[in-house]
C-alpha positions as CSV (number, residue, x, y, z in Angstrom):
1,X,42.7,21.1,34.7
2,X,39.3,19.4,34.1
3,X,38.5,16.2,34.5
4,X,35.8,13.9,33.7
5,X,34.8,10.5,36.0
6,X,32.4,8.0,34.6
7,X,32.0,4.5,36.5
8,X,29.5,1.9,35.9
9,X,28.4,-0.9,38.1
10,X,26.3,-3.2,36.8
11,X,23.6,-5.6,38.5
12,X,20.5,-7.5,37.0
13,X,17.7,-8.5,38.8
14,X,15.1,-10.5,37.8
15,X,12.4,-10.0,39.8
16,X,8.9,-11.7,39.5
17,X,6.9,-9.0,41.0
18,X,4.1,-10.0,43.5
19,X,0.2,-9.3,43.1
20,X,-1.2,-6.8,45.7
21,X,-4.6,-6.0,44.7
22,X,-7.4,-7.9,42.5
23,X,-10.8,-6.1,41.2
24,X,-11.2,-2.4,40.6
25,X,-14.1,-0.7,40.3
26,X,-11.9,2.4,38.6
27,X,-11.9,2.1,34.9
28,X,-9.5,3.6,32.0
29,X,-11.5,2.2,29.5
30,X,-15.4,1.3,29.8
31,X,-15.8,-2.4,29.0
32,X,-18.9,-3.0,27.0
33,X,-22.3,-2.9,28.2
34,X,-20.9,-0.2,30.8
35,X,-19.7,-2.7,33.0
36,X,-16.4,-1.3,35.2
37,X,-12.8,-2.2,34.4
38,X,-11.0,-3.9,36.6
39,X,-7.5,-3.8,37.4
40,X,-4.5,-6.4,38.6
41,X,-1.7,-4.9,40.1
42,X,2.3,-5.9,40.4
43,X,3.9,-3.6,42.4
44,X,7.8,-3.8,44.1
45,X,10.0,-1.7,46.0
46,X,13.9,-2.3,45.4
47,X,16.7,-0.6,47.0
48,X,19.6,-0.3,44.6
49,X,23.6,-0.4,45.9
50,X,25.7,2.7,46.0
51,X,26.8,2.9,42.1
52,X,25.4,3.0,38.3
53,X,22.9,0.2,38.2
54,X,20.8,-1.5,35.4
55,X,18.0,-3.3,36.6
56,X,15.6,-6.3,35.1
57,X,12.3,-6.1,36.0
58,X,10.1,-9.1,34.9
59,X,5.9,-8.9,34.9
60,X,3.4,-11.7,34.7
61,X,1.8,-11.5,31.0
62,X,-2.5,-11.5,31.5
63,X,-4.1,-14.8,31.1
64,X,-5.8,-14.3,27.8
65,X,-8.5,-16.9,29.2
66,X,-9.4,-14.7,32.0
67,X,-10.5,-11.5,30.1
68,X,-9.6,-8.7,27.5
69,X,-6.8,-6.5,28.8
70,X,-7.5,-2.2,27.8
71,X,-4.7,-1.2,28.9
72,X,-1.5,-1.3,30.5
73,X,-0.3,1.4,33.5
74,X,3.3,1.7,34.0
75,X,4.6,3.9,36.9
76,X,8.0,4.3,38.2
77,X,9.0,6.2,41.4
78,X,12.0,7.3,42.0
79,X,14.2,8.7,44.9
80,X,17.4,9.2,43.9
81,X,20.7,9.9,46.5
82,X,23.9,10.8,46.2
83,X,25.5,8.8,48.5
84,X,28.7,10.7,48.5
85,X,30.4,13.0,46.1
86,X,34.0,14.5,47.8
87,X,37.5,16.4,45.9
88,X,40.9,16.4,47.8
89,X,43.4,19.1,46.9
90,X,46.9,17.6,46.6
91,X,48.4,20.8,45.8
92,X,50.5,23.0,48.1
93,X,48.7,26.0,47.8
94,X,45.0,26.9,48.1
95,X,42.4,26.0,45.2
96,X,38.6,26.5,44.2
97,X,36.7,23.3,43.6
98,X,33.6,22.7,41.7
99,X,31.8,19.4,41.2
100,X,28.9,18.6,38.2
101,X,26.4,16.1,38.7
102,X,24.4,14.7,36.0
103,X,22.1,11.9,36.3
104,X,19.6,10.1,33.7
105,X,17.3,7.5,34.9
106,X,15.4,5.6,32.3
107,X,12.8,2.8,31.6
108,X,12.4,0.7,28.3
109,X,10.3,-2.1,27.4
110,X,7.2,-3.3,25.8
111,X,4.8,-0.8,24.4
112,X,6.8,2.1,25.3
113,X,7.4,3.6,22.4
114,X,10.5,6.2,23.4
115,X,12.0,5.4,26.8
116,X,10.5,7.2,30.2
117,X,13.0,9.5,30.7
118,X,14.3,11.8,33.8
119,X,17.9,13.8,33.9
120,X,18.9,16.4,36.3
121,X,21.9,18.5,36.2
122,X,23.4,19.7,39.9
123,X,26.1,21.9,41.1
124,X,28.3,21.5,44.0
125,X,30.5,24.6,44.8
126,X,32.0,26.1,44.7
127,X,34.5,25.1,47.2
128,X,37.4,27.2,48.8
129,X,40.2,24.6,49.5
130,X,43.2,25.1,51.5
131,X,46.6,23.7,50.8
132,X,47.6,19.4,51.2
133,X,47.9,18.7,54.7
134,X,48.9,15.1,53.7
135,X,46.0,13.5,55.6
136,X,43.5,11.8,53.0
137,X,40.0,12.3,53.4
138,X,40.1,15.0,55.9
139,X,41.3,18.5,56.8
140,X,40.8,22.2,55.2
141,X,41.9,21.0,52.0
142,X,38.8,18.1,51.4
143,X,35.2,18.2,50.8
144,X,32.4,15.9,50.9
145,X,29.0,15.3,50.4
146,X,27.0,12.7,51.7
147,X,23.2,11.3,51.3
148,X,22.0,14.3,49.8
149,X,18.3,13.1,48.0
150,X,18.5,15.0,44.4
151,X,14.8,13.0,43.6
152,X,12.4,13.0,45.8
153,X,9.7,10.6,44.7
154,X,10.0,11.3,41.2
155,X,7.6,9.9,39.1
156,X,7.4,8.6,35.4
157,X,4.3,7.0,33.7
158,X,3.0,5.9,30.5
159,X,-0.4,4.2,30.0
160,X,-0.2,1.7,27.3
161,X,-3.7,1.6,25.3
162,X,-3.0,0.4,21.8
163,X,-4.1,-2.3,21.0
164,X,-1.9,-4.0,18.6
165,X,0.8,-3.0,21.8
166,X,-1.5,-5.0,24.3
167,X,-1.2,-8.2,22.3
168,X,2.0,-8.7,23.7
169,X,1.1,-8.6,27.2
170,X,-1.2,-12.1,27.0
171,X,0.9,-15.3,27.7
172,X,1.7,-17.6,30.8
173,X,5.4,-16.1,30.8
174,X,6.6,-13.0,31.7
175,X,7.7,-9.6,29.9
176,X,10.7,-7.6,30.9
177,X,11.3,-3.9,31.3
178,X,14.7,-2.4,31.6
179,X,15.4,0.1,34.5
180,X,19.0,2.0,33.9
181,X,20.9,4.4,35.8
182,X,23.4,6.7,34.3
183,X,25.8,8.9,36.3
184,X,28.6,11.0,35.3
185,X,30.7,13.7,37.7
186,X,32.4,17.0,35.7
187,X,35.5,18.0,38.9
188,X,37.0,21.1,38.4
189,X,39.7,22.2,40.6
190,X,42.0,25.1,39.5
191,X,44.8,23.1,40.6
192,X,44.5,20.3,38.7
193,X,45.8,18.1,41.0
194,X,43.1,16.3,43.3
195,X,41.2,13.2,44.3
196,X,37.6,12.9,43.5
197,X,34.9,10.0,44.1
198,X,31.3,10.0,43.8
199,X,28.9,6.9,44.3
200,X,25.0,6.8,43.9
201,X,21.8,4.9,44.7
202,X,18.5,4.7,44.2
203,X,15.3,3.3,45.8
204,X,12.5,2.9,42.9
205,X,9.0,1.9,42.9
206,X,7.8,-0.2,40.4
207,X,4.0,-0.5,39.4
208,X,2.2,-2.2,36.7
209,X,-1.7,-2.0,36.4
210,X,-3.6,-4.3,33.8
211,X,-7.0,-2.7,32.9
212,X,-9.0,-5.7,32.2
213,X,-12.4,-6.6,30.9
214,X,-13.3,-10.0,32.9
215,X,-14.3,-12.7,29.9
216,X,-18.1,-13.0,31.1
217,X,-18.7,-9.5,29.4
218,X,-17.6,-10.6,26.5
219,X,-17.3,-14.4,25.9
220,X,-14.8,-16.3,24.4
221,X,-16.2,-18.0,21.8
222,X,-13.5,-20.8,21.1
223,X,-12.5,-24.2,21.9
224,X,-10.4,-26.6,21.2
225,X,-7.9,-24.8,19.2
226,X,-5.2,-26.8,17.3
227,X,-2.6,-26.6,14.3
228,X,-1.5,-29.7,12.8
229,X,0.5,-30.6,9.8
230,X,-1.4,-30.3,6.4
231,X,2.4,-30.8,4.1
232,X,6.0,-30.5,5.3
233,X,4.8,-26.6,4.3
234,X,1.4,-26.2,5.1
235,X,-0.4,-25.9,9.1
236,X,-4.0,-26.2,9.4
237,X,-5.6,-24.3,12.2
238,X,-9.2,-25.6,13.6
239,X,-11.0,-24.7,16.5
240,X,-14.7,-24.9,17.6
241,X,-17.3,-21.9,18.0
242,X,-20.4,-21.4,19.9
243,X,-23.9,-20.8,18.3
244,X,-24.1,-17.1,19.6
245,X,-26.6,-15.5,16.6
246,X,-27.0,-12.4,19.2
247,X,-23.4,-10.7,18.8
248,X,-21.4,-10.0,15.9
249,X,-17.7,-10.7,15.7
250,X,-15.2,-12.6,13.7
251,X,-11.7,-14.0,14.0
252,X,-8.1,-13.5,13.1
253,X,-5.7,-16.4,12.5
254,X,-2.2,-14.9,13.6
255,X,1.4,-16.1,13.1
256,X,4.8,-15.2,15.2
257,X,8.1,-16.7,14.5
258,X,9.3,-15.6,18.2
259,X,6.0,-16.3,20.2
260,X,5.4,-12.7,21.0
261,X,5.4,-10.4,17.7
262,X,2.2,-12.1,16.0
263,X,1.1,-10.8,12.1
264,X,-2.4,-11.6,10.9
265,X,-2.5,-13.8,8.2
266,X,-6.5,-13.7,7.3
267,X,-10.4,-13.5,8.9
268,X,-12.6,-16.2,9.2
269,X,-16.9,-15.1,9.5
270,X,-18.4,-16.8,12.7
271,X,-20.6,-17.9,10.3
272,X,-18.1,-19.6,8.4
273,X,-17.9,-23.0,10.5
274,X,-19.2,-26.7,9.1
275,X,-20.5,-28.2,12.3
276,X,-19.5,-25.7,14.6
277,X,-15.7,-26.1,13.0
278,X,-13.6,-23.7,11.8
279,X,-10.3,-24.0,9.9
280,X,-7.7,-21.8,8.4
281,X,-5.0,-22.7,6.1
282,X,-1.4,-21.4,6.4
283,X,1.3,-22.0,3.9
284,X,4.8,-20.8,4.6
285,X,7.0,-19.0,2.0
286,X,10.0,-19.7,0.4
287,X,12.1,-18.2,2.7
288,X,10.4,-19.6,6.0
289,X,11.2,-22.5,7.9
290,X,11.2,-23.5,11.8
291,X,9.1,-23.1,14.8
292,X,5.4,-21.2,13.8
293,X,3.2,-19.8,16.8
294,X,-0.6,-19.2,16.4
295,X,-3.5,-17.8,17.8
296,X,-6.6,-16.7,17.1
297,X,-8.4,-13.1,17.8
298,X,-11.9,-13.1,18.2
299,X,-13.0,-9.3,17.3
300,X,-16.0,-8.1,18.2
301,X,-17.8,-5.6,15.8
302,X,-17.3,-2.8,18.8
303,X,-13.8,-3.4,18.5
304,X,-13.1,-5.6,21.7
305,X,-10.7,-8.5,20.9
306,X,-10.4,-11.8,22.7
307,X,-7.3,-14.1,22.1
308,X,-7.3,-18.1,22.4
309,X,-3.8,-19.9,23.4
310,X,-1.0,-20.3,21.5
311,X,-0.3,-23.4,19.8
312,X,3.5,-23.8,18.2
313,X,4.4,-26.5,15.2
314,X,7.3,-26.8,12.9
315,X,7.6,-26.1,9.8
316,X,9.5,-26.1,6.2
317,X,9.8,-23.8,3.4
318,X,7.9,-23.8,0.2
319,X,9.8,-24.2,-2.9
320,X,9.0,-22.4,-5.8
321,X,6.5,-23.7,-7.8
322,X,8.1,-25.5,-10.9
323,X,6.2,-25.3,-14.5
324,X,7.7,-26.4,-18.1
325,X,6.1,-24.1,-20.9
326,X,5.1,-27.1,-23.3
327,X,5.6,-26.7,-26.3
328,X,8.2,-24.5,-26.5
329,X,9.0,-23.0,-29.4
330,X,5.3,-23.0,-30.5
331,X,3.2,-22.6,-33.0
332,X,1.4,-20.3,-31.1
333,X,-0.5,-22.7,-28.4
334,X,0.4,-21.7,-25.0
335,X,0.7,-25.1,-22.9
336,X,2.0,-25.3,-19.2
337,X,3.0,-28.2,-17.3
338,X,3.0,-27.9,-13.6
339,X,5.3,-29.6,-11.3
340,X,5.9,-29.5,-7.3
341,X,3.2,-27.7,-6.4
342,X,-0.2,-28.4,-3.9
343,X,-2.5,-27.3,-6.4
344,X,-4.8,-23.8,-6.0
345,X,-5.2,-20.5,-7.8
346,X,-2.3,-19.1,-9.6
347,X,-1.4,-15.8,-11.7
348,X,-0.7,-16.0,-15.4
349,X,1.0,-13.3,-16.7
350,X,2.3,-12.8,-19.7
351,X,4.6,-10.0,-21.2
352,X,6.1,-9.1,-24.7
353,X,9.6,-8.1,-25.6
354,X,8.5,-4.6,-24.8
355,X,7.7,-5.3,-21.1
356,X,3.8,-4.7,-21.8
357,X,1.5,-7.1,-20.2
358,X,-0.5,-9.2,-22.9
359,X,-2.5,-11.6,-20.7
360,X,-3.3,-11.1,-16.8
361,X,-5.8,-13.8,-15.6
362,X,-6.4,-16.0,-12.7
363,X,-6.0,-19.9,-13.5
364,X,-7.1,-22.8,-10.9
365,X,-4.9,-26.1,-10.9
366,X,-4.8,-29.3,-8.9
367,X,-1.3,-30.5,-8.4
368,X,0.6,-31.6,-10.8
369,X,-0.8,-31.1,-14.4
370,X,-1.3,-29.9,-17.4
371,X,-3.4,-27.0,-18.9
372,X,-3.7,-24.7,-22.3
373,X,-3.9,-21.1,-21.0
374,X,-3.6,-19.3,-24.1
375,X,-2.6,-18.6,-27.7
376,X,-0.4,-15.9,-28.9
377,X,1.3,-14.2,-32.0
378,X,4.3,-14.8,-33.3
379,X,7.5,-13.6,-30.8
380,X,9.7,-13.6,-27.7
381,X,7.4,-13.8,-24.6
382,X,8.5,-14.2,-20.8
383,X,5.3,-15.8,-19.1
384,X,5.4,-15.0,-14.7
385,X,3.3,-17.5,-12.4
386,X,2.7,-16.3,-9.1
387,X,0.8,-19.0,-6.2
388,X,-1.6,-16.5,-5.0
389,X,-1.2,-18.4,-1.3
390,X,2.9,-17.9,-1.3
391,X,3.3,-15.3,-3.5
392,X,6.1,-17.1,-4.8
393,X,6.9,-16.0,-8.0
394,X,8.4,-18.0,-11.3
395,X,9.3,-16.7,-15.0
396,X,10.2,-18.9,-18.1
397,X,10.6,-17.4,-21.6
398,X,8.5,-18.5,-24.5
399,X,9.2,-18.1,-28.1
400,X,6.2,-18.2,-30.8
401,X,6.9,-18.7,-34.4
């Protein structure tokens, strides 16, 4: 009879690995001007107990003051033991005994985009066993196995060089990366009746190498970044510059709802500044509301991106932008009178009975108001608004007579 074990012990660890080494002089990536990379390394050692065991390994995010970060090495090195593995016979007559087994050890985490994976399949048997003695865990009728190494310094690594992935990695926090270890034991004993056990451990290596470009290369040019309130809907990001005519570059407003996963939301030109000020507007959507994050890229024109702090504020939706067609029926003057909105450009769109588009334009109102937008022959229209900064969408019908 065959029979299948699985047994799961669980720890979590979170670990706040310790800095070994500062400056590299090897590179992964040339920083500009060919100045070398450097590199800051975490690196652990940690003995797991006999059993299945899920580790959580935490990392110190990069200091986005302290320099552009090219890439991200992770390596994991693992030795992996069986600690012991036995079958008992509990028959009264002689049996063969075979034991499976299978091991997966596996890393996930940020920028990894499939887990670092290593299995191994092994065979133990098989095993001539001689009939119950009665004595457990002993005698011509038991087998065992004990600290037999199945990995011997195995290694898995990724290096992490997108840079939409590296974003994540700047911060004053930490990131986590998930170490699991899955074992299962396949018994076969042509018996059927037997004792099995099986227990495992692992001692991994954990090491994490940021490939950085120290700031000095390429300067960070932006101070004093805030975002403040412009509406119960509406942030305004400012931040100073620095006159540098010499190097081209711009920047990217970004926004997160979670602090990590940031979406740009426009550019600003470096030239773009009244008085060495910049400002970006951000308006939320109808469906937003909460706790905002932003930051700001600076992106050189070779592709090198520098990030500022992140500053958080909260925030309410937008509401749909209101508007009364006016008059309505008409005589074939098409009126509009705006309510509950900031003012700005809008989309006019206006469609027959058919679904055909009649009149696409861009209008420009400011606030609440009134305006003339078109005229139109007699029939059943359905006229769309859309606030080009929300994308929020409204649709009234209009009759003509």
């Amino acid at each position: 009879m065959k029979q299948f074990y699985f047994r799961t012990f669980i720890i979590s660890g979170f670990l706040f690995l310790q800095m070994l080494a500062g400056l590299s002089s090897r590179a992964q990536t040339p920083c500009p001007y060919n100045f070398p990379t450097g590199s800051t390394i975490y690196d652990t050692v940690i003995n797991t107990p006999p059993g299945i065991n899920t580790l959580v390994i935490k990392v110190p995010q990069a200091d986005p003051l302290a320099g552009m970060v090219t890439c991200l090495k992770v390596c994991v090195t693992i030795t992996g033991v069986v600690d012991s593995v036995s079958v008992e016979n509990n028959s009264f007559s002689p049996q063969v005994a075979n034991m499976y087994y299978m091991r997966t050890d596996q890393i996930t985490g940020p920028g990894l985009s499939s887990p670092l994976t290593n299995s191994i399949n092994y065979h133990y048997g098989p095993y001539g066993l001689g009939a119950s003695d009665g004595t457990l865990g002993s005698g011509p009728d038991f087998v065992a196995i004990s600290r037999d190494t199945l990995l011997n310094a195995v290694q898995l690594c990724h290096t992490i060089t997108n840079l939409d992935s590296l974003f994540q990695f700047y911060g004053h926090d930490s990131i986590s990366y998930f170490y699991d270890i899955t074992a299962f034991t396949n018994i076969t004993c042509t018996g059927g009746n037997y004792n099995s056990t099986v227990a495992t451990s692992a001692i991994v290596r954990f090491n994490f190498q940021y490939c950085t470009c120290p700031g000095y290369v390429l300067p960070l040019h932006l101070r004093n970044f805030e975002v403040n309130k412009a509406g119960e809907n509406r942030a305004r990001l400012s931040w100073l510059g620095f006159n540098d005519a010499s190097t081209s570059y711009h920047y990217v407003p970004e926004v997160s709802r979670n602090g990590k996963d940031f979406t740009p939301i426009g550019t600003v030109d470096k030239n773009a500044s009244v008085n060495d000020e910049y400002q970006f507007m951000y308006t939320t959507r109808q469906d937003e509301s909460g706790d905002f994050y932003f930051r700001v890229k600076q992106v050189y024109a070779n592709g090198y991106t520098r990030i500022s702090e992140v500053r958080k504020i909260t925030l309410k939706n937008s509401l749909v932008p209101r508007f009364i067609i006016s008059p309505n029926p008409s005589d074939g003057v098409v009126g509009i009178k705006f309510d509950n909105i900031d003012g700005g450009k809008l989309k006019l769109e206006i469609f027959n009975a058919q679904g055909q588009a009649v009149i696409r334009k861009e209008i420009v109102i400011s606030g609440n108001s009134y305006q003339q937008v078109a005229r139109l022959q007699s029939g059943v229209y359905w006229l769309k608004l859309t606030d080009m900064t929300t994308q929020l969408s409204a649709v009234n019908q209009l009759f003509i007579k």
